[in-house]
Structure formats: structure tokens, C-alpha cells
C-alpha positions as CSV (number, residue, x, y, z in Angstrom):
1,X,-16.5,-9.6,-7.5
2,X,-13.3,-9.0,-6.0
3,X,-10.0,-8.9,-7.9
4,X,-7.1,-9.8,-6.1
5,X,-3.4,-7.9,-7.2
6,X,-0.4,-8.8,-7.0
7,X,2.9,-5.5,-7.3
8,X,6.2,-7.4,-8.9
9,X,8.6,-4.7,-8.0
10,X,8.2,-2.6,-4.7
11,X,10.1,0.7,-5.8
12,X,9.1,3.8,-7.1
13,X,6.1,2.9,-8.8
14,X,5.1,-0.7,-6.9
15,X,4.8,1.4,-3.6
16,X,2.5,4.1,-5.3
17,X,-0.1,1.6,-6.8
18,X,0.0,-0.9,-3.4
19,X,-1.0,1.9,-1.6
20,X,-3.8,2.9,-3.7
21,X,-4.9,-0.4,-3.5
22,X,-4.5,-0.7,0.2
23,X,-6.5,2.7,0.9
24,X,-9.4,1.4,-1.1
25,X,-9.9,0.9,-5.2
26,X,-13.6,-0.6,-6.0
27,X,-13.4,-3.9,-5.8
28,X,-9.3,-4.8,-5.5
29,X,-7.4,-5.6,-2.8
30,X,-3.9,-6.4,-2.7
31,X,-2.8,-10.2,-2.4
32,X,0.9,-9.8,-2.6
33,X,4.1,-7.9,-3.5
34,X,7.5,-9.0,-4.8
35,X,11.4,-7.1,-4.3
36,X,14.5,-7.6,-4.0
37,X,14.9,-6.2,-0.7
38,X,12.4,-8.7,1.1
39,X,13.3,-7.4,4.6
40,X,12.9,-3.8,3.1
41,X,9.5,-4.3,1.9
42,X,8.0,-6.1,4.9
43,X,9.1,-3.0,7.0
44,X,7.4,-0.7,4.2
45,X,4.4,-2.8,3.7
46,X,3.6,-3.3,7.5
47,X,2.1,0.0,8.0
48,X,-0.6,-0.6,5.0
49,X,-4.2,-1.0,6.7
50,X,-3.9,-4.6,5.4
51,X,-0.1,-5.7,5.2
52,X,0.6,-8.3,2.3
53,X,2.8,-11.0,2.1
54,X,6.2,-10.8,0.2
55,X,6.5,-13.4,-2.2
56,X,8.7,-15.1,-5.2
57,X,8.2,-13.6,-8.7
58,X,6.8,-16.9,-9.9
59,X,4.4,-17.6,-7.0
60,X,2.1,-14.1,-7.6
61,X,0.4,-15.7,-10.6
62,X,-0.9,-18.2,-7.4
63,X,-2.1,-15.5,-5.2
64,X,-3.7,-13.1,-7.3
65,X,-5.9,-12.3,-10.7
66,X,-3.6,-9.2,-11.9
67,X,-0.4,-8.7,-12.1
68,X,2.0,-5.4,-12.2
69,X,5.1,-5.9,-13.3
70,X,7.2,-2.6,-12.6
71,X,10.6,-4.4,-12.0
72,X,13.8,-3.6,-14.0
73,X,13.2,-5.5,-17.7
74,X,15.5,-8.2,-17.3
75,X,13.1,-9.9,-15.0
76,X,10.5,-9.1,-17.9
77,X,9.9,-12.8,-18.7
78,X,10.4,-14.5,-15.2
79,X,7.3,-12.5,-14.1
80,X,5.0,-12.7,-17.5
81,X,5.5,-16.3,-18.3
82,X,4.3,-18.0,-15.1
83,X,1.1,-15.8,-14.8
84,X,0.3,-16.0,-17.9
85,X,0.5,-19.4,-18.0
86,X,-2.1,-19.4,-15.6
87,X,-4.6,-17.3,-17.4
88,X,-3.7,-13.8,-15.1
89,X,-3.8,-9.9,-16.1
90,X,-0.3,-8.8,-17.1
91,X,0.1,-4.8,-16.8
92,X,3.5,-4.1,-17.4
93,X,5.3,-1.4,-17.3
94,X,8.5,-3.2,-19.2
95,X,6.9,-2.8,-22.6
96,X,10.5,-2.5,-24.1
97,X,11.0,-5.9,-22.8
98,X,8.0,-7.1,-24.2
99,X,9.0,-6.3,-28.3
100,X,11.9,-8.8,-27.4
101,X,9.2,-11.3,-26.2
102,X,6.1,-11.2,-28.0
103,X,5.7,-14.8,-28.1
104,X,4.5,-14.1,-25.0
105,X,1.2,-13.0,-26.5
106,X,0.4,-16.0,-28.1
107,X,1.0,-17.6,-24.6
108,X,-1.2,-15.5,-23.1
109,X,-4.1,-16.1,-25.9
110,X,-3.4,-19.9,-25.3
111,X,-4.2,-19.9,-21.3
112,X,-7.1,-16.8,-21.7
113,X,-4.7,-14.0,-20.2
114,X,-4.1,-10.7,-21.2
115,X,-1.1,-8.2,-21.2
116,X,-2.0,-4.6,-20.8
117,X,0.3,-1.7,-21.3
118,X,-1.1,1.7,-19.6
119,X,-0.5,4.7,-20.7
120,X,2.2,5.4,-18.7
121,X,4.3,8.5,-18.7
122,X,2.6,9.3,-22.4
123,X,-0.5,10.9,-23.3
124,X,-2.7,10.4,-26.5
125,X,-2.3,6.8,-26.9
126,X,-6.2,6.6,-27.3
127,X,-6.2,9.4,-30.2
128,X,-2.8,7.3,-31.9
129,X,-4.8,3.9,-32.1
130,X,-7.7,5.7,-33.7
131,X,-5.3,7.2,-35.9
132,X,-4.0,4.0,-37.1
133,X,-6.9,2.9,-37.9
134,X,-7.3,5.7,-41.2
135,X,-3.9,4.7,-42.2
136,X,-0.7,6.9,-40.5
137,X,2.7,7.3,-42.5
138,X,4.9,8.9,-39.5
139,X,5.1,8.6,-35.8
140,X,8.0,10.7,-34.3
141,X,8.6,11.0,-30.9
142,X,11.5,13.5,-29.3
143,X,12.5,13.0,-25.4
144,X,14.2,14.9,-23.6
145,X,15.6,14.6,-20.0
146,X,17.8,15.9,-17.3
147,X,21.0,14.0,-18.1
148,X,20.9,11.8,-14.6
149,X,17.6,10.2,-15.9
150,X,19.2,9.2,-18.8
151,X,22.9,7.6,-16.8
152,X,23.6,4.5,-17.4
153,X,21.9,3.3,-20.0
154,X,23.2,0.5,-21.9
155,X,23.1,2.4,-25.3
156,X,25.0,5.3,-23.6
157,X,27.5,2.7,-22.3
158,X,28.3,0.8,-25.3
159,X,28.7,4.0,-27.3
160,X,30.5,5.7,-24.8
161,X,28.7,8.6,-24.5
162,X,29.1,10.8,-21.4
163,X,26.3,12.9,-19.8
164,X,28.2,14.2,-16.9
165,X,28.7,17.9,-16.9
166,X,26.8,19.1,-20.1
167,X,26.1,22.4,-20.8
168,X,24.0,22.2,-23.3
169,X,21.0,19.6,-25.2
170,X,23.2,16.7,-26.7
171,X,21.5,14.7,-28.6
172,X,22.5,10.9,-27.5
173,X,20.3,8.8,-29.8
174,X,18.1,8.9,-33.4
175,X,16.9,6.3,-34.4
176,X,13.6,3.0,-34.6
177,X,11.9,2.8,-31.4
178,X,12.6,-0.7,-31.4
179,X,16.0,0.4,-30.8
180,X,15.5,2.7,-28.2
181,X,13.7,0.5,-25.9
182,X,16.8,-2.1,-25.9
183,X,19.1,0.8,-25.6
184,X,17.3,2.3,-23.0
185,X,15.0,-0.2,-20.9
186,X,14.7,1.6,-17.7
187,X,14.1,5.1,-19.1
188,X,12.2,5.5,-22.5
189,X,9.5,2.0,-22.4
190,X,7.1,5.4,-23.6
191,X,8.6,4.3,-27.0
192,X,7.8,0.7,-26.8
193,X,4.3,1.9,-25.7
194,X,3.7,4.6,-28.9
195,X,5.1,2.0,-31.0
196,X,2.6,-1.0,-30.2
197,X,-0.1,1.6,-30.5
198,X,0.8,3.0,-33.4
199,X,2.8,1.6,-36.5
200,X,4.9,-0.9,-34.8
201,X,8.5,-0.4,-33.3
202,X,10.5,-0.6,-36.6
203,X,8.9,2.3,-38.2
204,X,8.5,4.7,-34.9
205,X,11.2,6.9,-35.1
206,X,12.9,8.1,-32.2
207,X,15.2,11.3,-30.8
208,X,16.5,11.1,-27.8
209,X,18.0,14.3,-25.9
210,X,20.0,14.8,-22.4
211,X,19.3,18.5,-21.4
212,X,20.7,19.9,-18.6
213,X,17.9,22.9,-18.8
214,X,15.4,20.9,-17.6
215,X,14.3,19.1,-14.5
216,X,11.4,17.3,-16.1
217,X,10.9,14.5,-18.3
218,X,9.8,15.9,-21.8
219,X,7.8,14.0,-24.3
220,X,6.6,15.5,-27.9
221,X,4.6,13.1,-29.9
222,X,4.4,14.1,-34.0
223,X,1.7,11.6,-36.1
224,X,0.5,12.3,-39.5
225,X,-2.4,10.7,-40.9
226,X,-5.1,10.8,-42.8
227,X,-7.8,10.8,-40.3
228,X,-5.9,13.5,-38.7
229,X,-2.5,15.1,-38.3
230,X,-1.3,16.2,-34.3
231,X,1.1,16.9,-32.0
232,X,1.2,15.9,-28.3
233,X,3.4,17.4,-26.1
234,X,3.8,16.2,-22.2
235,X,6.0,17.7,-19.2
236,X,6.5,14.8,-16.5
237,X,8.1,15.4,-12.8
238,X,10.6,13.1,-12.7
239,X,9.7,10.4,-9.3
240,X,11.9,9.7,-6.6
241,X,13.8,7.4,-9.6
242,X,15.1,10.3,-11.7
243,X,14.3,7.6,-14.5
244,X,10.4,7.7,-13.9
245,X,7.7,10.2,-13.8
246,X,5.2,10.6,-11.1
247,X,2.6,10.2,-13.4
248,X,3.6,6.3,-14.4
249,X,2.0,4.8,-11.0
250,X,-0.8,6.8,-11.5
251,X,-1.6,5.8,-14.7
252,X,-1.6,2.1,-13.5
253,X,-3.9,3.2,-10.6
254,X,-6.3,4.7,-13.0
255,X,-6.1,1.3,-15.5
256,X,-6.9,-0.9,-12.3
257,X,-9.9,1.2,-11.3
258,X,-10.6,1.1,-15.0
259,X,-11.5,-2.7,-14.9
260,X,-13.7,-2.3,-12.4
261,X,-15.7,0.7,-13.3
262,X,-19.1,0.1,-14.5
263,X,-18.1,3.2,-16.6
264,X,-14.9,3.1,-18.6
265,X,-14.2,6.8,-20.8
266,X,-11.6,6.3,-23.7
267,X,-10.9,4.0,-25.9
């Protein structure tokens, strides 16, 4: 059977996944893509082997059975609603956005849809949820990033904290990881993500650090439990958006062949 996919958001990561797609993944193909730049994404989509149409957020729930979302989080809910309403696969990328509306779940359990959240720029997500299921006391997750990842972010803004010309780790926010994905919605949604798999976003905890040392994205995961007791620790190369790593699309591209494997590994 095939699947038909739909990319909301044609940037860094929507190019990367449509053109996996388009080269060949078992039993997809791509229906459709959505951007803000229409004339900019026809140009980029017309050298695929089999071009797409650009279309509307709310008309790729017509088109197609799954849905990316990888557009900036304000959009969040103009692209889950409508396909959800119609019984699609959400995988989203904007799982910040979704701790703000998770009424959206019970609207997806109404019309027999689903929202996914891959793994994304993370690692150990599978070993977290088994975790959780022993009973965990702390998840702690510390970031760190090369201070032009981290500019302009709203919690930056508000507080009026400066990244520009640092000389050394500055730590810019501590704190839930509820907190951290409204303060920082384009760079750390890895906290919304450990959060739903783990012990919820109020009780994640949450360091943030600009370091102008680095030039990749850093992510060290502490859990303690009593199933088990680790520590993850991942190095991500930052995409052409200094805000995402290149491992994000990738991790969507191996969630969509995923659903159509006859063998799945992982949890």
C-alpha cells in the first residue's frame, strides 16, 4: 500500500526528508509540500524526479496520509488541527508547541490520527521510556551551543541577555523543560521531546549554555531510576540553520521508513 506525504515547511529539514522521499522510500511518495516562499520552492522542488505541488497548510491533510510539520511553532496548530481532523499522521518536529496544545491529542484520538514525535536531534529516547516505566525520580538535560544557534530566542529577548561576542560558556537558562521549549521554540524542541518521554515537562529540568568553544550542538542526558541509572551524551553538526542539526531530517527519514518496514528495531 502506498502512503502518500505531505512536508509543511520547505527549509532545512523539509528539503532533506522530500528528497528522500523523492529518490525512493518503500512504499511513500511525496503528495505535496508547503512554504512561505511558494515561488522559491517550486524552483527547488522542480528538479525532484517527481516534482510536487505547493500547497496551503490546511489543504495537505487533503492530499496526503502523513504529515511533517517542520515549520517555525507558531504555525504549530494551523498545520495539526486540519489533519488531524481528518484522521492523518502528524510527525512534528514543533514538539514545544505541542505542550501548549495537547488538546490536540484528544482530537487526534477522536478522528483515529496520530502525532508522532521522532527522535530528533536526541538519542536514547527508547532507553528513557523504558526507564519510566520502573519509576525515574530525575531527568536533567544540559545544552550547549555556539551562541548564533541560540540568537534570538524569545527567552533571550525578554531577559535581555546578549550572546554576541562571548568569550566564554554563559549560562543563559536553568530551569523546567516546559519552560525551555516556550522560551526557546526554534532551538531546544529536544526538551519538549525528553520530557513527553520521560516524566513530563514540569519535572525535566533543564540547562541551557551559549559556548563560543564549540561549533556543534551538545546534548547530555542525566536519568536516574530504578530500573537503571545513565547518561547520554550527543555531538550534533549544526544544519545549514545554525538552530538545527543535520541529524533532525534524518531522523524523520528513518521514522517514515519505519512505518513501512516489515521489520521495525526499537521500541
Amino acid at each position: 500500500m502506498v502512503q502518500r506525504v505531505a512536508i509543511a515547511g520547505f527549509g532545512a529539514i523539509g528539503k532533506v526528508v522530500a528528497a528522500h522521499i523523492d529518490r525512493g522510500l518503500g512504499g511513500l511518495v511525496l503528495a505535496a509540500v508547503s512554504a512561505r516562499d511558494v515561488a522559491r520552492a517550486e524552483q527547488a522542488i522542480a528538479g525532484f524526479a517527481q516534482p510536487a505541488p505547493v500547497l496551503p497548510l490546511g489543504q495537505l491533510g487533503e492530499v496526503a496520509d502523513i504529515i511533517v510539520e517542520c515549520a517555525p511553532a507558531p504555525l504549530f496548530r494551523d498545520i495539526a488541527e486540519p489533519a488531524l481532523a481528518q484522521g492523518r499522521i502528524l510527525i512534528t518536529l514543533s514538539c514545544g508547541a505541542l505542550l501548549d496544545n495537547f488538546d490536540l491529542v484528544g482530537l487526534a484520538e477522536r478522528h483515529r490520527g496520530r502525532i508522532l514525535v521522532p527522535t530528533g536531534a536526541l538519542l536514547g529516547l527508547d532507553a528513557v521510556q523504558a526507564a519510566v516505566l520502573g519509576g525515574v525520580s530525575r531527568i536533567h538535560m544540559i545544552t550547549r551551543k555556539p551562541p548564533n544557534g541560540l540568537a534570538g530566542a524569545p527567552y533571550l529577548e525578554e531577559n535581555q541577555i546578549s550572546v554576541r561576542d562571548l568569550d566564554s560558556p554563559l549560562r543563559v537558562f536553568d530551569g523546567s523543560a516546559r519552560d525551555a521549549a516556550r522560551g526557546f521554540p526554534a532551538n531546544v524542541n529536544v526538551a519538549a521531546a525528553l520530557a513527553l518521554a520521560g516524566i513530563g515537562p514540569d519535572r525535566t529540568t533543564i540547562e541551557i549554555w551559549a559556548d563560543p568553544a564549540i561549533t556543534r550542538n551538545m546534548h547530555r542526558i542525566e536519568v536516574e531510576g530504578e530500573a537503571a541509572r545513565f547518561t547520554l551524551e550527543i555531538e550534533n553538526v549544526p544544519s545549514e540553520n545554525p538552530k538545527t542539526g543535520r541529524l533532525t531530517p534524518l531522523s524523520v527519514v528513518a521514522l517514515l521508513r519505519k512505518l513501512s518496514s516489515p521489520l521495525a528495531i526499537g521500541t
